[in-house]
CHARMM internal coordinates of N, CA and C (Angstrom, degrees):
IC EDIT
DIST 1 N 1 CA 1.4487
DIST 1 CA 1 C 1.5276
ANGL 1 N 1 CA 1 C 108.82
DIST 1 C 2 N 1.3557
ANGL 1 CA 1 C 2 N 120.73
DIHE 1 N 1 CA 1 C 2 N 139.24
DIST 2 N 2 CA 1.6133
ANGL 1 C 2 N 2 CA 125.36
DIHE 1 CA 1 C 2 N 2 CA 178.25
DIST 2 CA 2 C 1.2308
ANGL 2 N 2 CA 2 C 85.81
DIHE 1 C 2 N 2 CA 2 C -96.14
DIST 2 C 3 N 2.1052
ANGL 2 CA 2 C 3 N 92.60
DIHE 2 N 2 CA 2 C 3 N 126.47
DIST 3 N 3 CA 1.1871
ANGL 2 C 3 N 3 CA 140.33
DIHE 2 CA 2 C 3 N 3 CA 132.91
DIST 3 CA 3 C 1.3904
ANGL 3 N 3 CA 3 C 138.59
DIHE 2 C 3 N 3 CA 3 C -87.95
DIST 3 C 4 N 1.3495
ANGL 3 CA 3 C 4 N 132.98
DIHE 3 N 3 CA 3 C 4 N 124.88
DIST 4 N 4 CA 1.1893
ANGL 3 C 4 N 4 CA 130.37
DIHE 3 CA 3 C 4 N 4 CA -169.46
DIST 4 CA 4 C 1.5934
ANGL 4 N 4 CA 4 C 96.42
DIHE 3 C 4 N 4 CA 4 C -70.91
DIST 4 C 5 N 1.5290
ANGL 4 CA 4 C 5 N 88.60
DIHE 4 N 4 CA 4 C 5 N 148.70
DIST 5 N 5 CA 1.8683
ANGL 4 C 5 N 5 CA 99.72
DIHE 4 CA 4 C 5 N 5 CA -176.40
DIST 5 CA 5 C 1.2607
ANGL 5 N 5 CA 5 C 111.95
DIHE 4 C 5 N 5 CA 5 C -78.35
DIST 5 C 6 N 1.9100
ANGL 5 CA 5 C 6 N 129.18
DIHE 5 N 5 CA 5 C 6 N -47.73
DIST 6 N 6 CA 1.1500
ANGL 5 C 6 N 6 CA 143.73
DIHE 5 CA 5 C 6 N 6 CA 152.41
DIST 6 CA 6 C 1.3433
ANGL 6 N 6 CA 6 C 116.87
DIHE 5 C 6 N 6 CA 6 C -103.87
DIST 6 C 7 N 1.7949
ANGL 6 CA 6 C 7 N 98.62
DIHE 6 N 6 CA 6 C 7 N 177.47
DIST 7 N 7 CA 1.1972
ANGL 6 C 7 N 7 CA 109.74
DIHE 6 CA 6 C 7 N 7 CA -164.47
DIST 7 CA 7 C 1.9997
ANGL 7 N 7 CA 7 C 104.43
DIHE 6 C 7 N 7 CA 7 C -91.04
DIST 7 C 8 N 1.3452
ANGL 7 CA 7 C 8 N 103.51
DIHE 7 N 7 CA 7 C 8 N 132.78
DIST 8 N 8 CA 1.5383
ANGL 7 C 8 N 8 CA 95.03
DIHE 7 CA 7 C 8 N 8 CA 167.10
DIST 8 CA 8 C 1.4010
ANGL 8 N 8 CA 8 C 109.31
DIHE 7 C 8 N 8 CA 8 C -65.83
DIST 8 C 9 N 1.2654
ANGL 8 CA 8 C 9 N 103.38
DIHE 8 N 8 CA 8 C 9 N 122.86
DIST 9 N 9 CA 1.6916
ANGL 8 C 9 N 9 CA 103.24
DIHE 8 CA 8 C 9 N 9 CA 159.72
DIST 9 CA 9 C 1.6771
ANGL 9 N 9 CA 9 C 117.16
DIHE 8 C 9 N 9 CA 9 C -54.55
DIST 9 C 10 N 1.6254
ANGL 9 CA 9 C 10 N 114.13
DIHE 9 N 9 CA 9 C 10 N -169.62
DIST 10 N 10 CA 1.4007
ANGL 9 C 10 N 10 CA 124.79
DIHE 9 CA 9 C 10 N 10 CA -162.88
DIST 10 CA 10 C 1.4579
ANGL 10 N 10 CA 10 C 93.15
DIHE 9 C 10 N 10 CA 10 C -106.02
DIST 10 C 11 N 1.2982
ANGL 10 CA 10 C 11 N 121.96
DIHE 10 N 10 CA 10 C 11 N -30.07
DIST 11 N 11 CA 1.7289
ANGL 10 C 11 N 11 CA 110.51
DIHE 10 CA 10 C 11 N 11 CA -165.40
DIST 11 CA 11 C 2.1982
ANGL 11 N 11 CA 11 C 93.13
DIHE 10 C 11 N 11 CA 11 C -101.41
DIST 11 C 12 N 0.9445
ANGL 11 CA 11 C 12 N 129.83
DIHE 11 N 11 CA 11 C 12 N 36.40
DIST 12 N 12 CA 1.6628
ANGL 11 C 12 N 12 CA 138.76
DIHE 11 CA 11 C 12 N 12 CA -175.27
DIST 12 CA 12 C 1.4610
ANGL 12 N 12 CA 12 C 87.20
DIHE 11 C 12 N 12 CA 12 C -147.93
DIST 12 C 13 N 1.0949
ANGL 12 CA 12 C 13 N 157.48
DIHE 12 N 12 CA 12 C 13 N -46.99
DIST 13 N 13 CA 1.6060
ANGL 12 C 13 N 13 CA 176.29
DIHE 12 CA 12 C 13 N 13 CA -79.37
DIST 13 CA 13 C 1.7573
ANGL 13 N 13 CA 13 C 77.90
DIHE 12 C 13 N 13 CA 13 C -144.80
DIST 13 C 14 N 1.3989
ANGL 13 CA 13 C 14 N 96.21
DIHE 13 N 13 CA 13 C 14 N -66.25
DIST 14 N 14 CA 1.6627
ANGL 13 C 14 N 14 CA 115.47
DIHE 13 CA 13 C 14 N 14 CA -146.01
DIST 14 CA 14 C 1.3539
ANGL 14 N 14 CA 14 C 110.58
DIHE 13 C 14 N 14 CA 14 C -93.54
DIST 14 C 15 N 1.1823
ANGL 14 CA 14 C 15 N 116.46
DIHE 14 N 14 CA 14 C 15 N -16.24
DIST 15 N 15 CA 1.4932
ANGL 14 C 15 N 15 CA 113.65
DIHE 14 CA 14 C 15 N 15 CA 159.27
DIST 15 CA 15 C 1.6475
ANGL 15 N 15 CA 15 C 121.23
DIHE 14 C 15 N 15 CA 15 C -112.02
DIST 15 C 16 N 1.1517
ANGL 15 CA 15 C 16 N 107.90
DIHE 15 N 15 CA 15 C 16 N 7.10
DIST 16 N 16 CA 1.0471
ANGL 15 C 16 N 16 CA 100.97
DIHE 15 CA 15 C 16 N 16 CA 137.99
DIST 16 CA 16 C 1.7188
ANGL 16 N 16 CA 16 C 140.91
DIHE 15 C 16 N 16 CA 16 C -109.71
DIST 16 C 17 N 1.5248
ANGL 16 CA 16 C 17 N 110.38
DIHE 16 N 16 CA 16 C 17 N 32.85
DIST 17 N 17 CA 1.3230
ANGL 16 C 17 N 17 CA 119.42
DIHE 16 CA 16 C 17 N 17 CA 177.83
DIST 17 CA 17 C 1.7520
ANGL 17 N 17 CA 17 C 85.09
DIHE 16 C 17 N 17 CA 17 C -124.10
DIST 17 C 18 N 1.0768
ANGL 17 CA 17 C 18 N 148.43
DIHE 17 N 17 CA 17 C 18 N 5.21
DIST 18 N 18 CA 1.1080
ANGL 17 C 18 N 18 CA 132.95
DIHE 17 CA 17 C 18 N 18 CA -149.04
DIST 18 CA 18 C 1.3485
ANGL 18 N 18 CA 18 C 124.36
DIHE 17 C 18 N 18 CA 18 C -92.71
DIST 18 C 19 N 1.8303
ANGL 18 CA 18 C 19 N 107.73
DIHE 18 N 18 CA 18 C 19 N -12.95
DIST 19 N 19 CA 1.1501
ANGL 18 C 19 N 19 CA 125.20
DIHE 18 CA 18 C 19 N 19 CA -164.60
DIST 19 CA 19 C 1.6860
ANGL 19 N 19 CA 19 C 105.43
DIHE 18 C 19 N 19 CA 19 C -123.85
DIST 19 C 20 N 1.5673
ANGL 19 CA 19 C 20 N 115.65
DIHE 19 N 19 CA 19 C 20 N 4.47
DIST 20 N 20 CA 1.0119
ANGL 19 C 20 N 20 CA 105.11
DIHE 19 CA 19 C 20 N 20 CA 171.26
DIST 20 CA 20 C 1.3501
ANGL 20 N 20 CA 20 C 125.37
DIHE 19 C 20 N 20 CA 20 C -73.29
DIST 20 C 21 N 1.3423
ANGL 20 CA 20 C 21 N 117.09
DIHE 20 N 20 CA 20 C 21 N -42.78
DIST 21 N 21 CA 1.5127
ANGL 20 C 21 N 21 CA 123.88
DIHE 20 CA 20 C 21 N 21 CA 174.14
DIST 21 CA 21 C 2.0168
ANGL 21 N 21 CA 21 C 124.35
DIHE 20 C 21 N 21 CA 21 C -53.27
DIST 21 C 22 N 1.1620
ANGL 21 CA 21 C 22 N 87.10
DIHE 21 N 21 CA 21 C 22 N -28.39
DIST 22 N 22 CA 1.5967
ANGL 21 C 22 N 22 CA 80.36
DIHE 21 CA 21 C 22 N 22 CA 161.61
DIST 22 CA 22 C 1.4973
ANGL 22 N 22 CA 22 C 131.34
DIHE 21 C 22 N 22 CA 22 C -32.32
DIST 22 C 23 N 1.2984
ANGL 22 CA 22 C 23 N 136.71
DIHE 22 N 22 CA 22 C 23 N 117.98
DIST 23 N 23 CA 1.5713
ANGL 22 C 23 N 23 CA 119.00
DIHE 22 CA 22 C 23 N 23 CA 160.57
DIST 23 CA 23 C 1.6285
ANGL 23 N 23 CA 23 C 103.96
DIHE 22 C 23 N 23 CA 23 C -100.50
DIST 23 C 24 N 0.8987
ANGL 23 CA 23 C 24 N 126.55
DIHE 23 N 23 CA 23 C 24 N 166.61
DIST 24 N 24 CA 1.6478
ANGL 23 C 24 N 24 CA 135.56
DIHE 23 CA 23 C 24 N 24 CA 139.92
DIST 24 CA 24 C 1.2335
ANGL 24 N 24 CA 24 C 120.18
DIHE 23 C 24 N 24 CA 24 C -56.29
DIST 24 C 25 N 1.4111
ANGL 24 CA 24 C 25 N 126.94
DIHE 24 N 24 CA 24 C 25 N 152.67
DIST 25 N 25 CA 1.1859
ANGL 24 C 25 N 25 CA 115.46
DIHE 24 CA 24 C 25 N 25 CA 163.95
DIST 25 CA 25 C 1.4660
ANGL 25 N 25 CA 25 C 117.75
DIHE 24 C 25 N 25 CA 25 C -109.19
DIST 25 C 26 N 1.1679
ANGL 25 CA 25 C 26 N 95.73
DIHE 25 N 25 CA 25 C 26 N 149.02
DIST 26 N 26 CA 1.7533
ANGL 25 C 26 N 26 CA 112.82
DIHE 25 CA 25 C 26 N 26 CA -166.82
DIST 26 CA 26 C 1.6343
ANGL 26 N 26 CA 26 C 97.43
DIHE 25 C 26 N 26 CA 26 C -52.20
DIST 26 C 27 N 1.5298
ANGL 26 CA 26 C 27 N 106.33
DIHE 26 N 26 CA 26 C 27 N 155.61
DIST 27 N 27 CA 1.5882
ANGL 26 C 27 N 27 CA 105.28
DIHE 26 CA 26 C 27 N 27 CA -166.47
DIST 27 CA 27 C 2.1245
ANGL 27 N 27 CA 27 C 94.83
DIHE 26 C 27 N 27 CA 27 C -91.66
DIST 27 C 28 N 1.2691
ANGL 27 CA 27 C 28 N 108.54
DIHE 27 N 27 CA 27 C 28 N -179.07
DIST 28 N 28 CA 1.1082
ANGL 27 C 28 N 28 CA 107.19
DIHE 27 CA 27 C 28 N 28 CA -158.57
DIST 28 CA 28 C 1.1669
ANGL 28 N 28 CA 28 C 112.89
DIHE 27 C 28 N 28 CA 28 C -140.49
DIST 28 C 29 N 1.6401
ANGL 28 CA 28 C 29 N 145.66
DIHE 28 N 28 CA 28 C 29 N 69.77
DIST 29 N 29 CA 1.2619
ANGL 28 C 29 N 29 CA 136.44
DIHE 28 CA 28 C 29 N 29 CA 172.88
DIST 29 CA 29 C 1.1686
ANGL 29 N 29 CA 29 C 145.49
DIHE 28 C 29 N 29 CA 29 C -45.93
DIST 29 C 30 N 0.9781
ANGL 29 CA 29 C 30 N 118.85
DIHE 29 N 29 CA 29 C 30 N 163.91
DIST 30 N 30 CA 1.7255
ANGL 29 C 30 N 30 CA 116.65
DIHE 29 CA 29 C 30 N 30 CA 161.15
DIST 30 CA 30 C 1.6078
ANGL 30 N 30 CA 30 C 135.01
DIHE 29 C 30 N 30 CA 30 C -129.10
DIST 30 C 31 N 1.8887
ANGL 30 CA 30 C 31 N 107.63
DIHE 30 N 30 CA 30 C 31 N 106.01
DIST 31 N 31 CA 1.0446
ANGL 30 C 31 N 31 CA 100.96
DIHE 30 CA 30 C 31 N 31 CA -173.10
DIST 31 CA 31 C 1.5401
ANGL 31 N 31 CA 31 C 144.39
DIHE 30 C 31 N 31 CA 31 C -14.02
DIST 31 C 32 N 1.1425
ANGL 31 CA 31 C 32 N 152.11
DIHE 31 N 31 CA 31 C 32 N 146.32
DIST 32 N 32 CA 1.4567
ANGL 31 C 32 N 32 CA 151.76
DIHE 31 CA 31 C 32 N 32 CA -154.51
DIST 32 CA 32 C 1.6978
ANGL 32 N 32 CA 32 C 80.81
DIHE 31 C 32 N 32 CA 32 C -113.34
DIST 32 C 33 N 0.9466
ANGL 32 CA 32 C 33 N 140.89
DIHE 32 N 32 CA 32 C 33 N -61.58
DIST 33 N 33 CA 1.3750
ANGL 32 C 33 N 33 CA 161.83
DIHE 32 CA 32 C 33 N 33 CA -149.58
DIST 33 CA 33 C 1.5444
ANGL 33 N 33 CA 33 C 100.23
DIHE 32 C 33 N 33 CA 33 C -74.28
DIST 33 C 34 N 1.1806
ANGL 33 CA 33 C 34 N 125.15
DIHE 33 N 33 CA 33 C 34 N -79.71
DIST 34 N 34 CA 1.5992
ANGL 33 C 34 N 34 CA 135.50
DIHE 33 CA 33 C 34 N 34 CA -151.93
DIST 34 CA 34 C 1.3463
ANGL 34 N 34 CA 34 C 105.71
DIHE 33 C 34 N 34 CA 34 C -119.71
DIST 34 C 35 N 1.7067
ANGL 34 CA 34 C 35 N 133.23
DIHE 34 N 34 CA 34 C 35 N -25.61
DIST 35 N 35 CA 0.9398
ANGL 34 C 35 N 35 CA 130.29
DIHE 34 CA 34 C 35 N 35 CA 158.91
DIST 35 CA 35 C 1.6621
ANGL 35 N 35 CA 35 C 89.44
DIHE 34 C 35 N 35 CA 35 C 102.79
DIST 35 C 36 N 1.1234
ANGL 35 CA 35 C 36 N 146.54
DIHE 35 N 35 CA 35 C 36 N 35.03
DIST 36 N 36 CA 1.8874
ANGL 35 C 36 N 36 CA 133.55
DIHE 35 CA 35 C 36 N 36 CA -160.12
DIST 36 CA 36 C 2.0644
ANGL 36 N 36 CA 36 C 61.39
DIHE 35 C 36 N 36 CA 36 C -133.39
DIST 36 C 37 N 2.0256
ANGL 36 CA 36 C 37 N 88.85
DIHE 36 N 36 CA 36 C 37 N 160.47
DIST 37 N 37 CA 1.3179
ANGL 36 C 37 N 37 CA 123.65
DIHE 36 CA 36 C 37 N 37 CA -169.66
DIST 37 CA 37 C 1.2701
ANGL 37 N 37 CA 37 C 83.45
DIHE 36 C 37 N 37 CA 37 C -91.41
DIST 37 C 38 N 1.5565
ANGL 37 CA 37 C 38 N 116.05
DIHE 37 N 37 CA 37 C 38 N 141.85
DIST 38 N 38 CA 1.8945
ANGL 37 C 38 N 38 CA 109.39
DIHE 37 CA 37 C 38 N 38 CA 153.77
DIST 38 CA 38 C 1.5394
ANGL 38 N 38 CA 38 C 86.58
DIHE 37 C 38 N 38 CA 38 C -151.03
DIST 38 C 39 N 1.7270
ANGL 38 CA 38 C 39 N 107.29
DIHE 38 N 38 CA 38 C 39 N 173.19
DIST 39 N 39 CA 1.5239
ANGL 38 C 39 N 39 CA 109.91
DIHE 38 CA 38 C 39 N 39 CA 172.79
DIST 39 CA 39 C 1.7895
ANGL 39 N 39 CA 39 C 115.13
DIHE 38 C 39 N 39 CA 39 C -69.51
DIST 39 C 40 N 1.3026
ANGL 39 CA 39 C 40 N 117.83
DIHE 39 N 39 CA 39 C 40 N 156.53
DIST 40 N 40 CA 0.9675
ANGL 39 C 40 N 40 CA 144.66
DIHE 39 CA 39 C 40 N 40 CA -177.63
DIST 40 CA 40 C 1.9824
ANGL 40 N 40 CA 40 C 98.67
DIHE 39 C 40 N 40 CA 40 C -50.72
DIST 40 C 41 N 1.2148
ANGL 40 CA 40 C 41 N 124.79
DIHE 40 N 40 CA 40 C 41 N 135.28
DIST 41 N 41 CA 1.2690
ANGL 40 C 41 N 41 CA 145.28
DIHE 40 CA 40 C 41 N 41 CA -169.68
DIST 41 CA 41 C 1.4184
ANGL 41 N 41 CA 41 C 113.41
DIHE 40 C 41 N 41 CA 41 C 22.09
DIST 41 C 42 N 1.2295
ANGL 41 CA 41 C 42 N 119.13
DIHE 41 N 41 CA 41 C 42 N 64.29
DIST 42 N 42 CA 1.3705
ANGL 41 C 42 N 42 CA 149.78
DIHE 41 CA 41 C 42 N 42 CA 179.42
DIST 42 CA 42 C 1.4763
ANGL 42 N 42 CA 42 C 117.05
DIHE 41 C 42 N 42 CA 42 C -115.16
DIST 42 C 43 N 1.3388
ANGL 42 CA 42 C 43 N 123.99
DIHE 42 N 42 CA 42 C 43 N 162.28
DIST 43 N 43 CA 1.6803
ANGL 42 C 43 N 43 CA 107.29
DIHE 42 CA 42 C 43 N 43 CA 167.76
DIST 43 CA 43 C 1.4429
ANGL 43 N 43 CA 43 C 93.38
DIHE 42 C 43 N 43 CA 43 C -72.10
DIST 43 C 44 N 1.6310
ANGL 43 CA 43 C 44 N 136.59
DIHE 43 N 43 CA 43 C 44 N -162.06
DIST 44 N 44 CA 1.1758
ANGL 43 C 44 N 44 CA 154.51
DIHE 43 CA 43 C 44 N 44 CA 124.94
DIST 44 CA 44 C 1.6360
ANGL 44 N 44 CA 44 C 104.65
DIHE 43 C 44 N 44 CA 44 C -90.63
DIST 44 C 45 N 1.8721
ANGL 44 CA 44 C 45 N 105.05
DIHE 44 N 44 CA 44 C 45 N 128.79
DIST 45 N 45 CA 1.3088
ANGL 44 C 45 N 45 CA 115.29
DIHE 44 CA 44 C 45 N 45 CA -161.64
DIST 45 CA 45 C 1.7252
ANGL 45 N 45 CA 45 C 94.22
DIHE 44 C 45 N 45 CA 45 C -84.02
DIST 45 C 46 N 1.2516
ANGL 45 CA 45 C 46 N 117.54
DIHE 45 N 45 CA 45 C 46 N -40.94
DIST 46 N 46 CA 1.8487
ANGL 45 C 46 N 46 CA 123.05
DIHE 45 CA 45 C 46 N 46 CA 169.00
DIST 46 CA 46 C 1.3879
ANGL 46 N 46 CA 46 C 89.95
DIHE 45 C 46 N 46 CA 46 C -32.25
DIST 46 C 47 N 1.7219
ANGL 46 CA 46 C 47 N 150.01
DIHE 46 N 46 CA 46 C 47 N -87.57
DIST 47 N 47 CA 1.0595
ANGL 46 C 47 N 47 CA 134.55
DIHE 46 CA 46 C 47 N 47 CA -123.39
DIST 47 CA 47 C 1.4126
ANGL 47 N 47 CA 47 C 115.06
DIHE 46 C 47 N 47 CA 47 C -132.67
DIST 47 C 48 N 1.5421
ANGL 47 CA 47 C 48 N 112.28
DIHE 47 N 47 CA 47 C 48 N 0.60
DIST 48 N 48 CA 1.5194
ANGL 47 C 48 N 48 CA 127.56
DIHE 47 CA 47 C 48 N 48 CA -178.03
DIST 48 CA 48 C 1.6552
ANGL 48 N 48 CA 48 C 100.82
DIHE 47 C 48 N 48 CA 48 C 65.21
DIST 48 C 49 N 0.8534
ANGL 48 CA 48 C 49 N 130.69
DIHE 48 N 48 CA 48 C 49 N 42.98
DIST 49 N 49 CA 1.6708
ANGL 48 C 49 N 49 CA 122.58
DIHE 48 CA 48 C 49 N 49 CA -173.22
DIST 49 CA 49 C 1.7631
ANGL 49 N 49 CA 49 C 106.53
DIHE 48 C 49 N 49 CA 49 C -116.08
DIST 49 C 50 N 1.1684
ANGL 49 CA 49 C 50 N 97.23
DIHE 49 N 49 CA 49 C 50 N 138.09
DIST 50 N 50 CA 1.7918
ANGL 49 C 50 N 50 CA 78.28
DIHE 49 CA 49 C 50 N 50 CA -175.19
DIST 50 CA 50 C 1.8661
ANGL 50 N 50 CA 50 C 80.07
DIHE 49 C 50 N 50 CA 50 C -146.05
DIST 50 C 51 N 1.3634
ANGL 50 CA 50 C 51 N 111.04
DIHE 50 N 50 CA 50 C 51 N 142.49
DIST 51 N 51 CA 1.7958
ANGL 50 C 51 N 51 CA 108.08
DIHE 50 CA 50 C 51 N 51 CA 169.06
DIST 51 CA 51 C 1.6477
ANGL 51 N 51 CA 51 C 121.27
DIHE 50 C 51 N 51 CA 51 C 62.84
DIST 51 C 52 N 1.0506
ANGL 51 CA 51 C 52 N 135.55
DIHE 51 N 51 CA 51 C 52 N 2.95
DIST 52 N 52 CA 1.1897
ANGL 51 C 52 N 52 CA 155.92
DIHE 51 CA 51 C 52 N 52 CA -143.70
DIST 52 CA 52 C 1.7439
ANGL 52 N 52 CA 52 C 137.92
DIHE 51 C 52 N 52 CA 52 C 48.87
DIST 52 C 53 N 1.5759
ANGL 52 CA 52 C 53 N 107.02
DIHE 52 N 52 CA 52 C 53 N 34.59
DIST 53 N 53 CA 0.8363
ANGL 52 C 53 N 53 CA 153.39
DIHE 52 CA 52 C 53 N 53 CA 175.64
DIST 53 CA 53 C 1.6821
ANGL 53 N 53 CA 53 C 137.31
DIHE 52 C 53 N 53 CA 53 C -102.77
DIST 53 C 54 N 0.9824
ANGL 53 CA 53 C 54 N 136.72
DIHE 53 N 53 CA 53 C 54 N 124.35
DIST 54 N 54 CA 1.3914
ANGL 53 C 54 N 54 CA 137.27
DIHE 53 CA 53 C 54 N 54 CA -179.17
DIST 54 CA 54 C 1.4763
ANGL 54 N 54 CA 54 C 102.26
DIHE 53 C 54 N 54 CA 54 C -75.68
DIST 54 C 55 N 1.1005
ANGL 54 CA 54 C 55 N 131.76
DIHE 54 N 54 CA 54 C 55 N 101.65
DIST 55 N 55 CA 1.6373
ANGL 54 C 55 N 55 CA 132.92
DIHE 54 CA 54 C 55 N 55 CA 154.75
DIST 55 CA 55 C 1.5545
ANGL 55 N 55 CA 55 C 113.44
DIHE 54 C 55 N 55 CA 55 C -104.35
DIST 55 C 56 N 1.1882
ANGL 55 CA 55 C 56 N 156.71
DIHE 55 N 55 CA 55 C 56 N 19.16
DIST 56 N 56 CA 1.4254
ANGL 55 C 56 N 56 CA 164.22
DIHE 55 CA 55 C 56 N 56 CA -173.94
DIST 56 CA 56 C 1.4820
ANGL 56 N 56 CA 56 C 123.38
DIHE 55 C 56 N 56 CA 56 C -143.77
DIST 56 C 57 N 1.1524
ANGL 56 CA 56 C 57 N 144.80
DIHE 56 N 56 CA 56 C 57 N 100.94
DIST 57 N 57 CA 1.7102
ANGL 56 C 57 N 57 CA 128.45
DIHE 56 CA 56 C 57 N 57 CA -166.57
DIST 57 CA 57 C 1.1544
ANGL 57 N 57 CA 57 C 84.63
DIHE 56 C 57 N 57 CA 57 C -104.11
DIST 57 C 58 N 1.3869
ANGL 57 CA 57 C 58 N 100.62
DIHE 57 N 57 CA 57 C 58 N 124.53
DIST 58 N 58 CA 1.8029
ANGL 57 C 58 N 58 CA 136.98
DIHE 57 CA 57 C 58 N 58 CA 165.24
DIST 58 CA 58 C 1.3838
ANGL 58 N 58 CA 58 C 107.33
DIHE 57 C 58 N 58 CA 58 C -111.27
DIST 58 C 59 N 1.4641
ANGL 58 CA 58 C 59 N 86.59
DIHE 58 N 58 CA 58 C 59 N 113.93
DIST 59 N 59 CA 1.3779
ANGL 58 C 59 N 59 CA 106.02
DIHE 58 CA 58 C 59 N 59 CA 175.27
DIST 59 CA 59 C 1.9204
ANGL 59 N 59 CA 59 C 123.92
DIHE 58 C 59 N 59 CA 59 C -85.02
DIST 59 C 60 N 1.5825
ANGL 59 CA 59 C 60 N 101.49
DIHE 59 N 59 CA 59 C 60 N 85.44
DIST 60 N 60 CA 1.5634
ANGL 59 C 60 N 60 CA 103.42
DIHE 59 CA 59 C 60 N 60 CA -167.50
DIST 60 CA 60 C 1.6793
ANGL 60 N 60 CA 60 C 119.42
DIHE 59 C 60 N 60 CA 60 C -48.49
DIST 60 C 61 N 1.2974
ANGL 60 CA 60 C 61 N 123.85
DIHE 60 N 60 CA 60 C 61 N 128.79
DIST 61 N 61 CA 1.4051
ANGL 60 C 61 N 61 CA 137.10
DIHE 60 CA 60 C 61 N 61 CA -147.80
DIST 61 CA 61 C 1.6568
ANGL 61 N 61 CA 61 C 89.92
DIHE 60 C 61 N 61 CA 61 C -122.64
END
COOR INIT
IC SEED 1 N 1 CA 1 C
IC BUILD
């Protein structure tokens, strides 16, 4: 069975966990239609429009 020969220290420990928690951030469009940010192949909730198409009825307030 592999045993480590020495002990990892706390600052090798700690930089190497340091970069796991990172996420990316989700990318960010801009409607063709209304011009409002939504995620990438989603409707946009501003205008119900998804593909150049109405799929969502938004009821303007």
């Amino acid at each position: 069975m592999a045993v480590p020969k020495r002990k990892t220290s706390k600052a090798r420990r700690d930089k190497r966990r340091s970069s796991v928690w990172k996420l990316e951030t989700p990318g960010i469009v801009e409607c063709p239609n209304c011009g409002a940010y939504h995620l990438p192949h989603r409707a946009c909730k501003a205008c119900g429009m998804y593909n150049g198409r109405q799929v969502i009825n938004v009821d303007a307030e």
